[in-house]
N, CA, C and O atoms as CSV, one atom per row, in Angstrom:
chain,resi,resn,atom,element,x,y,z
A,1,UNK,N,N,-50.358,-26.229,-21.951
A,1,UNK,CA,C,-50.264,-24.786,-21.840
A,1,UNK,C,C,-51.540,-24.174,-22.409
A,1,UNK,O,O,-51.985,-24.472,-23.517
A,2,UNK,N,N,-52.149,-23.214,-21.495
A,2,UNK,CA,C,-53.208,-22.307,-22.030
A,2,UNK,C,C,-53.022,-21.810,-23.096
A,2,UNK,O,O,-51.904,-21.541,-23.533
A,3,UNK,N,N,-54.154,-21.597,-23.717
A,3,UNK,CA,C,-54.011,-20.533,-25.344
A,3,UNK,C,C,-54.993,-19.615,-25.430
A,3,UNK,O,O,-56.209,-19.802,-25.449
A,4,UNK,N,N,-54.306,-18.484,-25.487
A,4,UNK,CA,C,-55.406,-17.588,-25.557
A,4,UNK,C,C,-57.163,-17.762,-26.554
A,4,UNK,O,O,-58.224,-17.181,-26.330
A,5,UNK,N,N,-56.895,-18.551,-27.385
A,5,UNK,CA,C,-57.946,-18.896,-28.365
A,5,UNK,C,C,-58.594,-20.003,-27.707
A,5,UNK,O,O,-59.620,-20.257,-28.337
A,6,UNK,N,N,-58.431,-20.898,-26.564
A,6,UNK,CA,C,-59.270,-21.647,-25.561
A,6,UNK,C,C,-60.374,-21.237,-25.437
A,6,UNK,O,O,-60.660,-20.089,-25.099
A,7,UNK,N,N,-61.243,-22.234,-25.728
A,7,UNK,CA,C,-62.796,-21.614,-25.392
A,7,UNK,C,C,-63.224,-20.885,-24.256
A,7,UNK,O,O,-64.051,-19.982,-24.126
A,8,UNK,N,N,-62.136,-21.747,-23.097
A,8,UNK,CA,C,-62.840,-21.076,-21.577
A,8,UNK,C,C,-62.341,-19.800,-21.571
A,8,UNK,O,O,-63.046,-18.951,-21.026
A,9,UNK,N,N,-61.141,-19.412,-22.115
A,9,UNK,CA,C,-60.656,-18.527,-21.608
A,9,UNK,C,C,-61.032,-17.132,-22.118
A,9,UNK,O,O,-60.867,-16.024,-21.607
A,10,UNK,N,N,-61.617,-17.532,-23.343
A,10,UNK,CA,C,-62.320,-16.198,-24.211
A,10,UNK,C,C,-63.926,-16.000,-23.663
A,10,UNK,O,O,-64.619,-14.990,-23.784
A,11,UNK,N,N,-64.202,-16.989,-23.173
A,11,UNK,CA,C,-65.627,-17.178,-22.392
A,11,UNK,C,C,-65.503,-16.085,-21.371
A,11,UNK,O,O,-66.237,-15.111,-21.200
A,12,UNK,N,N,-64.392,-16.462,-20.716
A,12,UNK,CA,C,-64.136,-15.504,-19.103
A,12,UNK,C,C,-63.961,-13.908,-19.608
A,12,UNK,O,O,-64.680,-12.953,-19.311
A,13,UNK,N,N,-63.036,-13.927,-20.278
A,13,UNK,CA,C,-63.117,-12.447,-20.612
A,13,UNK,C,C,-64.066,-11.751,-21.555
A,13,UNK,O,O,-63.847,-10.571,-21.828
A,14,UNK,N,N,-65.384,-12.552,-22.220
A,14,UNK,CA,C,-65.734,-11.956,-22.659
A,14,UNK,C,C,-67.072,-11.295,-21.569
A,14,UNK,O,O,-67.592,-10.194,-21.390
A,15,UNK,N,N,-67.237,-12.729,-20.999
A,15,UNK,CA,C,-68.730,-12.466,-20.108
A,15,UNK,C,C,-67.970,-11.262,-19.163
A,15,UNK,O,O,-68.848,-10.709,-18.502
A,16,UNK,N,N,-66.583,-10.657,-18.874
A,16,UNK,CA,C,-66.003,-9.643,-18.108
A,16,UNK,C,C,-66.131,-9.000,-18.609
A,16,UNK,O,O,-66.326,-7.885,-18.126
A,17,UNK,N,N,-66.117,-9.208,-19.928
A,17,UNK,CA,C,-66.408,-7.139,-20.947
A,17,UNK,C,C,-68.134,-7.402,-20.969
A,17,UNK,O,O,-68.703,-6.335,-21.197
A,18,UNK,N,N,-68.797,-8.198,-20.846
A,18,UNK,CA,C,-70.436,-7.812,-20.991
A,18,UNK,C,C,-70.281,-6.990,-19.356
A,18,UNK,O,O,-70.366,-5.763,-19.296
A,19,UNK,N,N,-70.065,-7.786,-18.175
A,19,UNK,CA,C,-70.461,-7.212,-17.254
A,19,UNK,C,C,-69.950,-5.796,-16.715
A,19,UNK,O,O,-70.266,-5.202,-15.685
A,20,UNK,N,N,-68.975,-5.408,-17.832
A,20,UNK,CA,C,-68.372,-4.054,-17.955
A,20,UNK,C,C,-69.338,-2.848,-18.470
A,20,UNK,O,O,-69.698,-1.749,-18.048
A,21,UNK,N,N,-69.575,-3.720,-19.697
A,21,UNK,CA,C,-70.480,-2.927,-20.534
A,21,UNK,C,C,-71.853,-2.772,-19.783
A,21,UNK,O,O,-72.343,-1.675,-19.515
A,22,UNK,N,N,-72.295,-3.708,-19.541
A,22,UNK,CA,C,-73.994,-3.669,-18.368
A,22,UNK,C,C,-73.579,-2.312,-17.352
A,22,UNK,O,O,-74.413,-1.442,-17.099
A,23,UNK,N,N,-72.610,-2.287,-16.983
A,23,UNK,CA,C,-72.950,-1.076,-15.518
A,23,UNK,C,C,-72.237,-0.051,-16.105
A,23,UNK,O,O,-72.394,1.037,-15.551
A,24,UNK,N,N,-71.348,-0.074,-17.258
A,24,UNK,CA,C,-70.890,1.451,-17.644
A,24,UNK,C,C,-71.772,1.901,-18.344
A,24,UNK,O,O,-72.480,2.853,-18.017
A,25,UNK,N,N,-71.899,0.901,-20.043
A,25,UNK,CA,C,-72.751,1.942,-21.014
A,25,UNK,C,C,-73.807,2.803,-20.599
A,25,UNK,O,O,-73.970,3.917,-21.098
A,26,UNK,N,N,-74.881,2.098,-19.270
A,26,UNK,CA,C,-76.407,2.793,-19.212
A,26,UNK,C,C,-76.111,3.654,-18.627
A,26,UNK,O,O,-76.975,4.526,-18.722
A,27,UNK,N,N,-74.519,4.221,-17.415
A,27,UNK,CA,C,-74.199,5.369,-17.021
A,27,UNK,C,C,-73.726,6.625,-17.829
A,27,UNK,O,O,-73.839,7.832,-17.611
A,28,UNK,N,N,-73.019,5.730,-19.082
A,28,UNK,CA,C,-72.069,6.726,-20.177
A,28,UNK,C,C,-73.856,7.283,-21.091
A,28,UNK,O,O,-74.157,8.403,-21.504
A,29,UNK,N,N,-74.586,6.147,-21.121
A,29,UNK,CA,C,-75.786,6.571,-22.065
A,29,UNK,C,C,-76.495,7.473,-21.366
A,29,UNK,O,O,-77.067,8.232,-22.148
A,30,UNK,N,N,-76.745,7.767,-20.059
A,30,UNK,CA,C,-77.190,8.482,-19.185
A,30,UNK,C,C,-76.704,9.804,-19.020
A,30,UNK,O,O,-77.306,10.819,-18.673
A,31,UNK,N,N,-75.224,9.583,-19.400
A,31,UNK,CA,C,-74.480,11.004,-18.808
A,31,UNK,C,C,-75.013,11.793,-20.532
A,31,UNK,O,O,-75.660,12.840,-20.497
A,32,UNK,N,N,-74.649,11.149,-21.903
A,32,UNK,CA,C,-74.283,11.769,-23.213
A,32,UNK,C,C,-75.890,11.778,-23.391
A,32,UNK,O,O,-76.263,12.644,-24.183
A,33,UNK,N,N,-76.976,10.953,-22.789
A,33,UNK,CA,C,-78.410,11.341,-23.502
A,33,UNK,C,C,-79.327,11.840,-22.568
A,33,UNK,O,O,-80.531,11.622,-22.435
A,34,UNK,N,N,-78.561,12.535,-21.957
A,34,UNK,CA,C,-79.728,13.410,-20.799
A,34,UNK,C,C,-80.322,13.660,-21.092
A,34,UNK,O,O,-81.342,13.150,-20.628
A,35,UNK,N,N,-80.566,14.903,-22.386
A,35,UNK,CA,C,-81.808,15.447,-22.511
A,35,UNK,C,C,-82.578,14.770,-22.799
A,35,UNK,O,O,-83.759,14.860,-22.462
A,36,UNK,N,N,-81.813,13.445,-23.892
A,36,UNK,CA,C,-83.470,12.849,-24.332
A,36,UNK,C,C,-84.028,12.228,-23.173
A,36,UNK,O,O,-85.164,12.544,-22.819
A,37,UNK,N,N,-83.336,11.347,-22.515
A,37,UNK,CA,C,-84.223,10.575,-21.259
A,37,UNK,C,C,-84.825,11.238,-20.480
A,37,UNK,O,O,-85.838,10.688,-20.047
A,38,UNK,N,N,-84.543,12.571,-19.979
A,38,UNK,CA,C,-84.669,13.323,-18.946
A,38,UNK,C,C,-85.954,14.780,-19.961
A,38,UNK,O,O,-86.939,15.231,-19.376
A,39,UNK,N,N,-85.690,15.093,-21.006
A,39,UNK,CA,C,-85.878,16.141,-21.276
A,39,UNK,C,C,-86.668,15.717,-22.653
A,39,UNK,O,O,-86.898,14.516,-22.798
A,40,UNK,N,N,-87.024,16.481,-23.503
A,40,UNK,CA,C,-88.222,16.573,-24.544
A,40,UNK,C,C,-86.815,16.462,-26.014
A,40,UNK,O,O,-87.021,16.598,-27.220
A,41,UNK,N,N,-86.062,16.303,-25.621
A,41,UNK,CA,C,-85.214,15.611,-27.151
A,41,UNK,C,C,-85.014,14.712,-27.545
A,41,UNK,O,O,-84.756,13.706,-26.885
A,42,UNK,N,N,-85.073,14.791,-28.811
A,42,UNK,CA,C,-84.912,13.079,-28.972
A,42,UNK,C,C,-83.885,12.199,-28.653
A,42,UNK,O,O,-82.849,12.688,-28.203
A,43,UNK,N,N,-84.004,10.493,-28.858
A,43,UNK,CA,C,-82.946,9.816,-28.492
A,43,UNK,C,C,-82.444,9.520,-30.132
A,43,UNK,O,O,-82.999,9.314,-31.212
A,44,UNK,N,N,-80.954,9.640,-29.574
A,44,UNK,CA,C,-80.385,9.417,-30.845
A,44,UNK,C,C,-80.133,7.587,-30.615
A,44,UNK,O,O,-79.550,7.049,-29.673
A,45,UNK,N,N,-80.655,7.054,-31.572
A,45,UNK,CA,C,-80.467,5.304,-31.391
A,45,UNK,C,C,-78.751,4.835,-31.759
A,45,UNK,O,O,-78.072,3.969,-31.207
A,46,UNK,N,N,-78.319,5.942,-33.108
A,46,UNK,CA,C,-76.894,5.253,-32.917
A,46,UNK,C,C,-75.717,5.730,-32.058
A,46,UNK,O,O,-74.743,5.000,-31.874
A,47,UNK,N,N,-75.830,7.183,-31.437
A,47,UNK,CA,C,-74.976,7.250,-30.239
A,47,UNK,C,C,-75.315,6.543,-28.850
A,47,UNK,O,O,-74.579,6.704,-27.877
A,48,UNK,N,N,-76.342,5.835,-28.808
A,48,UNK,CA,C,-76.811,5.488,-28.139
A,48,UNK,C,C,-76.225,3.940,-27.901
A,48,UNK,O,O,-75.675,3.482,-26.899
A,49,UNK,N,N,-76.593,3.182,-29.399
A,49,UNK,CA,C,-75.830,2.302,-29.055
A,49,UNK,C,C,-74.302,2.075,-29.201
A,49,UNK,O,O,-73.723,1.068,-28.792
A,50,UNK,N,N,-73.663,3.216,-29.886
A,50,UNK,CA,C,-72.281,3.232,-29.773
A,50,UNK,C,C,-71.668,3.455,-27.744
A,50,UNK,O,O,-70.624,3.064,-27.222
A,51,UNK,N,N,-72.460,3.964,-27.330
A,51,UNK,CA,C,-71.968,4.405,-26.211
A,51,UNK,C,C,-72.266,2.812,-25.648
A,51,UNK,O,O,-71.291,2.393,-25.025
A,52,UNK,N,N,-73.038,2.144,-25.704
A,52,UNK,CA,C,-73.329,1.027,-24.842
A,52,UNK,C,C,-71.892,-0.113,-25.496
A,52,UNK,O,O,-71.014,-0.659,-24.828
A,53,UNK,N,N,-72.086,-0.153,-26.771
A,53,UNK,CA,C,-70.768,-0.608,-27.490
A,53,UNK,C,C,-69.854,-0.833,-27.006
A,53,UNK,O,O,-69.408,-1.947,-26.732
A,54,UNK,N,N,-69.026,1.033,-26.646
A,54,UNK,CA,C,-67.800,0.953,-26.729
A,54,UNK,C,C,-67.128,0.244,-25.045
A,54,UNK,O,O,-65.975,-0.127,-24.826
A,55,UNK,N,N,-68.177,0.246,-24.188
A,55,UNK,CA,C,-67.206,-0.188,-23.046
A,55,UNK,C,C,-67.138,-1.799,-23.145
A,55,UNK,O,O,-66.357,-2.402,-22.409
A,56,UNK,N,N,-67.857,-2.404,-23.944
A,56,UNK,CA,C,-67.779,-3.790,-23.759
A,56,UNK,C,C,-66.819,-4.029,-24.822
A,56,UNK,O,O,-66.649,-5.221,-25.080
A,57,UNK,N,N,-66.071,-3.098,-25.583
A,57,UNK,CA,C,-64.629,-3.513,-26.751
A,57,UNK,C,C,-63.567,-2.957,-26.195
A,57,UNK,O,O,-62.438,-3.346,-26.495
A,58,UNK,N,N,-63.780,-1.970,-25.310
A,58,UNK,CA,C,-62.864,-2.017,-24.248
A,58,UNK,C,C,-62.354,-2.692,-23.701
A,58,UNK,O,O,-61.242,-3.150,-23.964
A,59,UNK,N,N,-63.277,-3.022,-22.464
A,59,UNK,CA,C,-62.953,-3.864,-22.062
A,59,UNK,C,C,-62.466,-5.912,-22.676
A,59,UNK,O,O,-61.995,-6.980,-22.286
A,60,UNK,N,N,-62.868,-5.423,-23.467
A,60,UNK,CA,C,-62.886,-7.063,-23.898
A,60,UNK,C,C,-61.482,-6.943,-24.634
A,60,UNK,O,O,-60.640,-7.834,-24.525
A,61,UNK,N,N,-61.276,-5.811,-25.379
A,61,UNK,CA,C,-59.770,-5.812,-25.859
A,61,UNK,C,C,-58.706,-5.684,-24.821
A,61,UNK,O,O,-57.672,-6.333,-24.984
A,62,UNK,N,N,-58.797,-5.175,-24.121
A,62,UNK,CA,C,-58.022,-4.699,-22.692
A,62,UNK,C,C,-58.301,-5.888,-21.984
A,62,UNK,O,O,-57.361,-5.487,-21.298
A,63,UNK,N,N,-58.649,-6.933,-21.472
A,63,UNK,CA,C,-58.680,-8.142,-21.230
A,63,UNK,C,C,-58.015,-9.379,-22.469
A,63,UNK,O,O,-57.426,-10.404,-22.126
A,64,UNK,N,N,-58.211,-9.084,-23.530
A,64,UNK,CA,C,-57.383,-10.483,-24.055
A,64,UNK,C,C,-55.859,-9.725,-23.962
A,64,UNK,O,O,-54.799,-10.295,-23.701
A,65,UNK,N,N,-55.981,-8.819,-24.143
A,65,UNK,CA,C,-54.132,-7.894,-24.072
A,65,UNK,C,C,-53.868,-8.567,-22.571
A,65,UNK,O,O,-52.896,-9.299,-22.383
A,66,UNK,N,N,-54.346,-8.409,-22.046
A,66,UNK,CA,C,-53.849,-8.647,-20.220
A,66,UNK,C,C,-53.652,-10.167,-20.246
A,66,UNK,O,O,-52.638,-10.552,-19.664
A,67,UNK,N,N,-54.541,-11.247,-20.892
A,67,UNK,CA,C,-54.313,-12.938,-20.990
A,67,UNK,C,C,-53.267,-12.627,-21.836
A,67,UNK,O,O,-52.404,-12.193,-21.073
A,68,UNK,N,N,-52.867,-12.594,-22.877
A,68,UNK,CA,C,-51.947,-12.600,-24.037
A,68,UNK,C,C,-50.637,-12.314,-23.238
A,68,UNK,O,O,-49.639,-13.009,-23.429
A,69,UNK,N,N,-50.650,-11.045,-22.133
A,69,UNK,CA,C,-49.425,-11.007,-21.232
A,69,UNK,C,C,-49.028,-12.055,-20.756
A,69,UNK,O,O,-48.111,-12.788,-21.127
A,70,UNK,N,N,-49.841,-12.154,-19.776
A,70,UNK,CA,C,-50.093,-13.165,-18.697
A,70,UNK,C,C,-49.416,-14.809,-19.015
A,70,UNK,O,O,-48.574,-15.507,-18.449
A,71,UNK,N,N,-50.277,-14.963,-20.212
A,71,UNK,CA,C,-49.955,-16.186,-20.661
A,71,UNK,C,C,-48.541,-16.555,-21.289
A,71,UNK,O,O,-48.057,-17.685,-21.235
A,72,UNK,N,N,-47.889,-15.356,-21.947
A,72,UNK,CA,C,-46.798,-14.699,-22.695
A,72,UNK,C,C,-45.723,-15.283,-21.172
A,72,UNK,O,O,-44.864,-16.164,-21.210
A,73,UNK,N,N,-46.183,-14.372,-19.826
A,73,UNK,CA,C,-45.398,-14.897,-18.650
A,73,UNK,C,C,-45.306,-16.402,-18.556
A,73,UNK,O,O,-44.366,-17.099,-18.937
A,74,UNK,N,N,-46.170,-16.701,-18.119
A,74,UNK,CA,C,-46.304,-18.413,-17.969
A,74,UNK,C,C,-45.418,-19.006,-19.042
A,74,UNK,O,O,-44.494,-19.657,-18.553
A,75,UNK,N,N,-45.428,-18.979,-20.014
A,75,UNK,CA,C,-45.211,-19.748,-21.102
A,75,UNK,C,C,-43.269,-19.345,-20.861
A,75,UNK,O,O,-42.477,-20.286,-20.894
A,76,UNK,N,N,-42.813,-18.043,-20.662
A,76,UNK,CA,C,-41.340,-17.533,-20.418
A,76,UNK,C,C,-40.725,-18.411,-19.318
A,76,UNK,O,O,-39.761,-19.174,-19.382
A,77,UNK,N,N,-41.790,-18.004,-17.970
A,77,UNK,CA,C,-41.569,-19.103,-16.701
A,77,UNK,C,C,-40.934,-20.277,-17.093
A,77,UNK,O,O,-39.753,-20.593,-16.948
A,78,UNK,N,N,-42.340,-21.212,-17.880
A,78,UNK,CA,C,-41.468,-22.544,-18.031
A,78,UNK,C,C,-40.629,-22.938,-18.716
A,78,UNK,O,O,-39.930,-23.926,-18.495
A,79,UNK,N,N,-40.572,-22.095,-19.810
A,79,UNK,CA,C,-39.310,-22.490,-20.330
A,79,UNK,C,C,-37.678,-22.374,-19.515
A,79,UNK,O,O,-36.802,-23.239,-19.504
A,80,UNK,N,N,-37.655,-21.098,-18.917
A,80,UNK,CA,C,-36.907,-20.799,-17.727
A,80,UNK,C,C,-36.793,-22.375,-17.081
A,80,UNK,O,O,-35.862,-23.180,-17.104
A,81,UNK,N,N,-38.126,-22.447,-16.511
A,81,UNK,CA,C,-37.454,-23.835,-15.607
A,81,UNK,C,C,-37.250,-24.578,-16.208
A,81,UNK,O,O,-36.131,-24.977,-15.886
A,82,UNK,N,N,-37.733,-25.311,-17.239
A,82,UNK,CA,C,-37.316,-26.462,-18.281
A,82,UNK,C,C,-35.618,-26.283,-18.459
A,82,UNK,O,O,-34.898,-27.271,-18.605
A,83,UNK,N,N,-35.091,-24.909,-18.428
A,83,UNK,CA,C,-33.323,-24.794,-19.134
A,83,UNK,C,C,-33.069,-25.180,-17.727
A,83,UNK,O,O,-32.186,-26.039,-17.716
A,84,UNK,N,N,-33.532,-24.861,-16.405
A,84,UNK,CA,C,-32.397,-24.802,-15.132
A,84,UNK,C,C,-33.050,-26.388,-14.756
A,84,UNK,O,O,-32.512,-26.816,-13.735
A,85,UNK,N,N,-33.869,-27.160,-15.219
A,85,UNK,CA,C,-33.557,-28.595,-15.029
A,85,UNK,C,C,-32.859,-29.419,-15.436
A,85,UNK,O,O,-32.154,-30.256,-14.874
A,86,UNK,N,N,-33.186,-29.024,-17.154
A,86,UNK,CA,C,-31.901,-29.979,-17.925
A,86,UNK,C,C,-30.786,-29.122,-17.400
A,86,UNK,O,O,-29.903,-29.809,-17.913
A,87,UNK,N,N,-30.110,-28.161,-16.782
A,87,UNK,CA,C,-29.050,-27.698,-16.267
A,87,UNK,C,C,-28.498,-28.794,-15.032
A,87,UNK,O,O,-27.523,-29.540,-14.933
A,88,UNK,N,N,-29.443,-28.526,-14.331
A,88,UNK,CA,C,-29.392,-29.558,-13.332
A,88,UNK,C,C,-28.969,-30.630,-13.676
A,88,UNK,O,O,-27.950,-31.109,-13.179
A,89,UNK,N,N,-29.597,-31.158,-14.502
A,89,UNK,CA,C,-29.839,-32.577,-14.604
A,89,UNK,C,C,-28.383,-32.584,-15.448
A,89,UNK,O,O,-27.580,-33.276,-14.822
A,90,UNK,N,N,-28.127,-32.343,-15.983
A,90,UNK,CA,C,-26.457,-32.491,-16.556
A,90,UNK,C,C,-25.556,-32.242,-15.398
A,90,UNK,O,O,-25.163,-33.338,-15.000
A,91,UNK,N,N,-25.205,-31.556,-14.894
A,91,UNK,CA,C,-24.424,-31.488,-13.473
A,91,UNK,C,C,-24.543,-32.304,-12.849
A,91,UNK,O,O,-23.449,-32.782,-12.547
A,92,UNK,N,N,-25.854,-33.108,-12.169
A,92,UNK,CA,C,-25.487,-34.015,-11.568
A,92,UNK,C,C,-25.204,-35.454,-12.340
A,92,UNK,O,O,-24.376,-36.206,-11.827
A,93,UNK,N,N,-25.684,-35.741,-13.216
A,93,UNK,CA,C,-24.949,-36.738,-14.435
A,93,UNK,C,C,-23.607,-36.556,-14.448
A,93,UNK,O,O,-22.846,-37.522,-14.482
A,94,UNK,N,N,-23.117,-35.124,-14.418
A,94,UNK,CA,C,-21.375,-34.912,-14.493
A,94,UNK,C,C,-20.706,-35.649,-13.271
A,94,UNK,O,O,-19.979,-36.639,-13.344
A,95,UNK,N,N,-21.224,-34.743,-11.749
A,95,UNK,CA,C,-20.637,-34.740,-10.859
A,95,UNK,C,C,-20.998,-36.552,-10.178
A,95,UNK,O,O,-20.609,-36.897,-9.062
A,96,UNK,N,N,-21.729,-37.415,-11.057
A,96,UNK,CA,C,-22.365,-39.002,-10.694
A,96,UNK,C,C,-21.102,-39.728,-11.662
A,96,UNK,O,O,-20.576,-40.810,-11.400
A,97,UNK,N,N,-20.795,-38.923,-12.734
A,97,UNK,CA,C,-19.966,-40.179,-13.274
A,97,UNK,C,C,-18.650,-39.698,-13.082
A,97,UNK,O,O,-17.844,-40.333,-13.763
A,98,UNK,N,N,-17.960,-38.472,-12.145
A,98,UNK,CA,C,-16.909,-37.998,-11.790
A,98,UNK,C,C,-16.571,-38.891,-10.626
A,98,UNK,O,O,-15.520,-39.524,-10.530
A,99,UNK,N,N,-17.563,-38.886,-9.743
A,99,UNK,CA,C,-17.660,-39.874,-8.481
A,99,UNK,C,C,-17.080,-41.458,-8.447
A,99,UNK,O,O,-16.290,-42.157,-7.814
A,100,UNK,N,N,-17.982,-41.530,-9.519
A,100,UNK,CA,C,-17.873,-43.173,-10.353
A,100,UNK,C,C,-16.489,-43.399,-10.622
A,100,UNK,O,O,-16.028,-44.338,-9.973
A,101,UNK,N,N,-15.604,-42.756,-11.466
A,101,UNK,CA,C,-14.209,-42.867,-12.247
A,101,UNK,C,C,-13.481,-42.153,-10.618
A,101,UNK,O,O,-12.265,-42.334,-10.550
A,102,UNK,N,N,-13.888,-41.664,-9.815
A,102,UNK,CA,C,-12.721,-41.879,-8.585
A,102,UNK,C,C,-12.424,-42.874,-7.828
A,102,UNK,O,O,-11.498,-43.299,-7.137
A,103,UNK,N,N,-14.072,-43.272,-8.341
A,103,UNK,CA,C,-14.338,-44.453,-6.972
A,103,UNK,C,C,-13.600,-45.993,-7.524
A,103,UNK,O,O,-13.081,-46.777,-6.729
A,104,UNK,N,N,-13.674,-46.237,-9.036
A,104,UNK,CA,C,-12.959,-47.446,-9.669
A,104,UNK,C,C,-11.660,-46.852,-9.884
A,104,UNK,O,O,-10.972,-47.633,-10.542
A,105,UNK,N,N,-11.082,-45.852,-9.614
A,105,UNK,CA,C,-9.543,-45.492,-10.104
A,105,UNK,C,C,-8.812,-46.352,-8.964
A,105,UNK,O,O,-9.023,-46.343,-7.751
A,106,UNK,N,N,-7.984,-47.024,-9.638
A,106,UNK,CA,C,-6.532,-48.012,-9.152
A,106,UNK,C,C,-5.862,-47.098,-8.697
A,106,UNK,O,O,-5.545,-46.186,-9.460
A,107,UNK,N,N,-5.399,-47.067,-7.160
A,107,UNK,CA,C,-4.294,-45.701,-7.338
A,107,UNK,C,C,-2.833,-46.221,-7.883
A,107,UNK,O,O,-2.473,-47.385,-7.710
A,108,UNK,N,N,-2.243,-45.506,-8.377
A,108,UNK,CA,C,-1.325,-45.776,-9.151
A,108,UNK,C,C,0.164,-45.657,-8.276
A,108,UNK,O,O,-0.034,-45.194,-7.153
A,109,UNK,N,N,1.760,-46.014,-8.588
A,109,UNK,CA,C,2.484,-46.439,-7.395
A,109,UNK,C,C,2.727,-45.060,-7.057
A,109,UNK,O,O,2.457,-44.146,-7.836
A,110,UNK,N,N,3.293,-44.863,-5.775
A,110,UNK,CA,C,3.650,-43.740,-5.008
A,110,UNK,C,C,4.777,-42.981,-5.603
A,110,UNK,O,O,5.655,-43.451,-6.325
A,111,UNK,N,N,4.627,-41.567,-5.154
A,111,UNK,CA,C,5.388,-40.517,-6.513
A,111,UNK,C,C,6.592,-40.502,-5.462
A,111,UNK,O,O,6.452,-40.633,-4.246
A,112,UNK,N,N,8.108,-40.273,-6.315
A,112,UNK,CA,C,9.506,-40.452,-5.436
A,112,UNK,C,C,9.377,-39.129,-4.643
A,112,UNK,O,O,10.237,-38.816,-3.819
């Protein structure tokens, strides 16, 4: 069973929050630092890099929440099927040795 703490799997979602962060922040930094890029004000360096920041903890938190579901499912699934096999699997053990004790039963003498 997967674990969210799997190397690959924190790999995948993280390189998904970089490639989040690559095409949002320089739009969000674009929209909040117009003037400076565009205009004679300065750039502020720490809203600057807070804005590039925040979409890649976004996203990266909002992605292990979504595996943590996900995996949360999977993990419910099999247990589910694990109960309706050994379910199975007792029923027909029942209905194999019910078979068995009809099939060796002596019939016994005829009722008056």
């Amino acid at each position: 069973m997967p674990r969210l703490t799997d190397p690959p799997i924190l790999r995948r979602i993280a390189a998904r929050a970089l490639v989040t962060a690559v095409v949002v922040g320089p739009l969000l930094t674009l929209i909040n630092q117009y003037d400076a890029i565009a205009g004679p004000a300065a750039l502020d360096l720490g809203k600057a890099t807070l804005t590039l920041a925040v979409p890649f903890l976004v996203a990266l938190v909002s992605g292990l929440l979504t595996a943590r579901g996900f995996l949360a499912q999977i993990e419910a699934e099999r247990i589910a099927a694990d109960a309706a096999r050994t379910a199975l699997a007792q029923h027909l053990a029942q209905a194999g040795a019910a078979s068995r004790s009809s099939a060796t039963a002596t019939p016994g003498p005829p009722s008056p």
